[in-house]
C-alpha positions as CSV (number, residue, x, y, z in Angstrom):
1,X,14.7,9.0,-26.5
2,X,13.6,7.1,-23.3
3,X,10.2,4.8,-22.6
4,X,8.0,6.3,-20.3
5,X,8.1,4.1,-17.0
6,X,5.3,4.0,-14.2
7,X,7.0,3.6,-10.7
8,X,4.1,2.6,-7.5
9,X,6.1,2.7,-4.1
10,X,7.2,4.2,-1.5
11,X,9.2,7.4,-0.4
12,X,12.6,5.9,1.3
13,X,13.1,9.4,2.9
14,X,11.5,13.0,2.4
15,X,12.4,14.5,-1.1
16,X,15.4,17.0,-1.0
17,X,14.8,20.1,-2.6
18,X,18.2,21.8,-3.6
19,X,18.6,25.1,-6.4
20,X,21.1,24.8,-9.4
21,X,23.8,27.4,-10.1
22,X,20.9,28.9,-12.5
23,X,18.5,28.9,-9.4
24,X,16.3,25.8,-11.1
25,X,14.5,23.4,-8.6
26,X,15.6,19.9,-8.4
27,X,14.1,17.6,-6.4
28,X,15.7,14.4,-5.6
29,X,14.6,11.5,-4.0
30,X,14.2,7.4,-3.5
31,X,11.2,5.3,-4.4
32,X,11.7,1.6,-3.3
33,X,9.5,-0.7,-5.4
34,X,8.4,-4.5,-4.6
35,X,5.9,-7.3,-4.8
36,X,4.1,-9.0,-2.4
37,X,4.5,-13.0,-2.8
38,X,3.2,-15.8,-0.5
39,X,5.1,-18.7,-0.2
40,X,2.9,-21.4,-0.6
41,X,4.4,-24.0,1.4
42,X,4.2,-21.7,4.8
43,X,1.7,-19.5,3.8
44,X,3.9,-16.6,4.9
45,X,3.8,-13.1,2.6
46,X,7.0,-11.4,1.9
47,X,8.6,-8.4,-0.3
48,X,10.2,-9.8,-3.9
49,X,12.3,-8.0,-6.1
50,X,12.6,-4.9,-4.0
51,X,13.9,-2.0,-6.4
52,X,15.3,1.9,-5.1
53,X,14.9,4.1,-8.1
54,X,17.4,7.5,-7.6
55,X,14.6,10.3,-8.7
56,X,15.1,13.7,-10.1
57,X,12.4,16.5,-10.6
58,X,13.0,19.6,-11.9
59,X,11.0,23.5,-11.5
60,X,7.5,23.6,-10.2
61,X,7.5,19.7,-10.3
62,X,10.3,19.8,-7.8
63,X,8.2,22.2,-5.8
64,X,5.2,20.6,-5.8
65,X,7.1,17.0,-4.8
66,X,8.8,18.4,-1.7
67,X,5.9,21.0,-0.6
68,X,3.6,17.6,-1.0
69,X,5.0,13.8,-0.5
70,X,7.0,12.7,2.6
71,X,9.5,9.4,3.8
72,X,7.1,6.1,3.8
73,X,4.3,7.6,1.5
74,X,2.9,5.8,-1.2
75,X,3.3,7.1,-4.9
76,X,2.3,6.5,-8.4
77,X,5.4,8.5,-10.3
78,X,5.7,8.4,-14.2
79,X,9.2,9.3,-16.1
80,X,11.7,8.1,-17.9
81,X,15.1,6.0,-17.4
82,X,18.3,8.7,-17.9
83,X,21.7,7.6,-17.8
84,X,23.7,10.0,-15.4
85,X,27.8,10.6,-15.9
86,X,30.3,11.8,-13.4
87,X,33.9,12.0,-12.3
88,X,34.6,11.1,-9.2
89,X,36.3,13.7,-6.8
90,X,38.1,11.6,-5.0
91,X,40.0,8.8,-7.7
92,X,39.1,11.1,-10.8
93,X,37.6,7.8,-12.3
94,X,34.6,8.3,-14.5
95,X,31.2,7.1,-13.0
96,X,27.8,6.6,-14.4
97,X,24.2,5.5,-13.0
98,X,20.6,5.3,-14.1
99,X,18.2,7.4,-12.4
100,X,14.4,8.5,-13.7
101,X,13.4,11.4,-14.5
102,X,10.3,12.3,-13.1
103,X,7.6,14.0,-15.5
104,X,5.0,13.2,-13.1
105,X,3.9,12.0,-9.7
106,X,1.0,11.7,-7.0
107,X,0.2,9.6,-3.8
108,X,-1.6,6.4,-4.1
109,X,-5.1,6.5,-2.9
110,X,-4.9,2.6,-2.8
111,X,-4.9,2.9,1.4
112,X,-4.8,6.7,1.6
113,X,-6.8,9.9,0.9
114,X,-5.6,13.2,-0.4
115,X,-7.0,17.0,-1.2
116,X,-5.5,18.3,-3.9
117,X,-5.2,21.8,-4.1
118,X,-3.8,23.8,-7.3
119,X,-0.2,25.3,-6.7
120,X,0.5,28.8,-7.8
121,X,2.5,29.0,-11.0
122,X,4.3,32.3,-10.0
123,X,7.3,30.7,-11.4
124,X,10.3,29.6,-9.5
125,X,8.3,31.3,-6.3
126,X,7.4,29.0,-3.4
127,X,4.0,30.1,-3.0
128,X,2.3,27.1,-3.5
129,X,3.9,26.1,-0.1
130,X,1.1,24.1,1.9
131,X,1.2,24.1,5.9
132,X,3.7,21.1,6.2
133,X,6.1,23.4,4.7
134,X,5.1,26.0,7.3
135,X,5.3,24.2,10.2
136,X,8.2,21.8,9.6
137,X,8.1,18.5,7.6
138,X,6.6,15.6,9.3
139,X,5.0,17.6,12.0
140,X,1.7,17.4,10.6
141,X,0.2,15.1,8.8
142,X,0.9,15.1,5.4
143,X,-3.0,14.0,4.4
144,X,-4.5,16.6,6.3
145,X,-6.2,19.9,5.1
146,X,-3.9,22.9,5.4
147,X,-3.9,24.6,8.9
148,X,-5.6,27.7,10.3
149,X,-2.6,29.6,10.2
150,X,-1.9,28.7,6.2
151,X,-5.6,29.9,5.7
152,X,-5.1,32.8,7.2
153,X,-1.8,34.3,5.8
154,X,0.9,32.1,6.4
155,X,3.5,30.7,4.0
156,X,1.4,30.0,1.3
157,X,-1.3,31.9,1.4
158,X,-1.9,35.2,-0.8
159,X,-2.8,37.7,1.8
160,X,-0.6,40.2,0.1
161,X,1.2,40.5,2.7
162,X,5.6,40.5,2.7
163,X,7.1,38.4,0.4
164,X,9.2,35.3,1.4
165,X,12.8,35.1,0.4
166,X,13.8,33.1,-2.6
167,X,16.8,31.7,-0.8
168,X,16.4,27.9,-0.6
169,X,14.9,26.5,2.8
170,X,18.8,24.9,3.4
């Protein structure tokens, strides 16, 4: 059994949502972690023991990451350090790395605002979709309130209208 782990930093790139053989969500993505330290001979600030963390999320967490949180974002994540084992394709030699397992993450209101709005747990579905999703990532701003056109039926929205396809967005 791991220790739980908080993580504060930023997105190195937009989350990647990929589906497993099973048709699970995983998420998978890079928070890099530092500290700010002033050197006190120059006065001059810099980053110290910068950190990238390899993340995994899995079902309507890894949803809810890549429908939410984009590259340079900052985020508040929780989980716990997992050990990761491999074979390598090409020299067949065994490989291993320590990623965290994500049980839970938000952005950082420390220099940012947010509107949180509940996701639908229709269960595997991606309904809870928000107009970034809709319109493309990094489009519109990720802080903003959803669009007109999520309001009013789009992907997302419960208008009752056709159902999207559960094919993967890749």
């Amino acid at each position: 059994m791991s220790t739980s782990m908080t993580l504060t930093g930023r997105l190195t790139a937009p989350p990647e949502l990929r589906f497993s053989a099973q048709g699970m969500a995983v998420a998978a993505f890079t928070i890099v972690t530092s500290r700010r330290v002033k050197d006190p001979a120059s006065g001059e600030w810099s980053d110290a023991d910068t950190t990238f963390w390899d993340c995994k999320a899995f079902k309507q967490l890894a949803e809810n990451i890549c429908d939410s949180l984009d590259k340079g974002m900052e985020v508040i994540a929780v989980g716990r350090a997992v050990q990761e084992s491999w074979e390598d394709k090409q020299t067949g030699g065994k490989r291993s790395k320590i990623s965290v397992r994500i049980d839970s993450i938000g952005p950082s209101l420390r220099s940012a605002t947010a509107k949180v709005t509940k996701a639908s747990s229709s269960g595997g579905g991606r309904q809870g979709a928000g107009a970034q999703q809709q319109s493309g990532r990094g489009q519109e701003d990720p802080w903003s309130s959803p669009s007109a056109s999520t309001q009013q039926g789009g992907w997302g929205a419960s208008s009752g209208g056709g159902e999207h396809s559960e094919e993967p967005p890749f």
